[in-house]
C-alpha positions in Angstrom: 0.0 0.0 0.0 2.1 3.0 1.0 6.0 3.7 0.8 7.8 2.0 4.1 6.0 1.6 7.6 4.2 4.8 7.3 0.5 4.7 6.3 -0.9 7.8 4.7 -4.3 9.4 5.4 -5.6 8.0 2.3 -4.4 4.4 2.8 -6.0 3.9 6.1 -8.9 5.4 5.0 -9.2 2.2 1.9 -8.0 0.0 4.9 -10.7 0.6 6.6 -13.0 0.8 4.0 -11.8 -2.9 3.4 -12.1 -4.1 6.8 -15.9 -2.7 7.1 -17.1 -4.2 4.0 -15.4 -7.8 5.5 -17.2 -7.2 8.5 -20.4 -6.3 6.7 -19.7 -9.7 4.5 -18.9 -11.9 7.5 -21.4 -11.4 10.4 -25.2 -11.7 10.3 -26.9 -8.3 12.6 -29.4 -10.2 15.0 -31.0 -7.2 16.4 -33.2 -7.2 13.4 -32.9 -10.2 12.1 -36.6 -11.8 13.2 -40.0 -10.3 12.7 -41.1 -8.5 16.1 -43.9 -10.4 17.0 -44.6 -8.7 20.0 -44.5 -11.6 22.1 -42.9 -12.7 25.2 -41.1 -15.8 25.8 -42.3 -17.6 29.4 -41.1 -20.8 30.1 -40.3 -22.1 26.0 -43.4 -20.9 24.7 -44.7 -17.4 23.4 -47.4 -15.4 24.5 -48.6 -12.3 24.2 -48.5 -9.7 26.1 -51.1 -9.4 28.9 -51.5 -7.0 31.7 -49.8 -9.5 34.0 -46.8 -9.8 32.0 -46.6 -6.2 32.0 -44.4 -4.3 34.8 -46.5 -3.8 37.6 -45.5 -1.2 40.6 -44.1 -2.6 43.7 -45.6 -4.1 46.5 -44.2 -3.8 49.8 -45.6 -7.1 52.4 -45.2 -6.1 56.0 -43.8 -9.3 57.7 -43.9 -8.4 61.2 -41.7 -11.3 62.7 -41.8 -9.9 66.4 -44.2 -12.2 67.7 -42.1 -15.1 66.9 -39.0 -15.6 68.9 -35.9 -17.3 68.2 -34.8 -20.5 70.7 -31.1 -20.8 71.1 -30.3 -24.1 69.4 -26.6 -24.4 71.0 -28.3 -24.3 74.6 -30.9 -26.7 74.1 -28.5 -28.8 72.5 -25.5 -28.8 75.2 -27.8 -29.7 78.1 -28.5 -33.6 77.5 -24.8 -33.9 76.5 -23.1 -33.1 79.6 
């Protein structure tokens, strides 16, 4: 291509021309390679969209654990072993 090591302007410019069009050539662009259906995939099968597919706004549950309390499992444990 060009005199030497050093490439010219013009010369990188073909090179990468080149390297583009053997991109282009060599890879297949997924993103819009099916038709959009507009369907969801849920557990191997496709179906549309529904309201409860659709994002839905957070819940908080209020678990109050504080009338259950916690027995200690090393002191019940250690007292019919000594």
């Amino acid at each position: 291509m060009a005199k030497g090591k050093e490439f010219t302007m013009i010369d990188e410019y073909k090179e990468k021309l080149y390297l583009e069009k053997l991109y282009k050539k060599n890879t297949i662009d997924l993103d819009n390679y099916f038709k959009y259906s507009g369907k969801l995939e849920i557990g191997n099968k496709f179906k549309k969209v529904t309201e409860e597919y659709t994002y839905q706004v957070r819940t908080y549950i209020k678990n109050d654990m504080s009338k259950y309390k916690l027995k200690n499992y090393y002191e019940n444990t250690s007292r019919g072993k000594h």
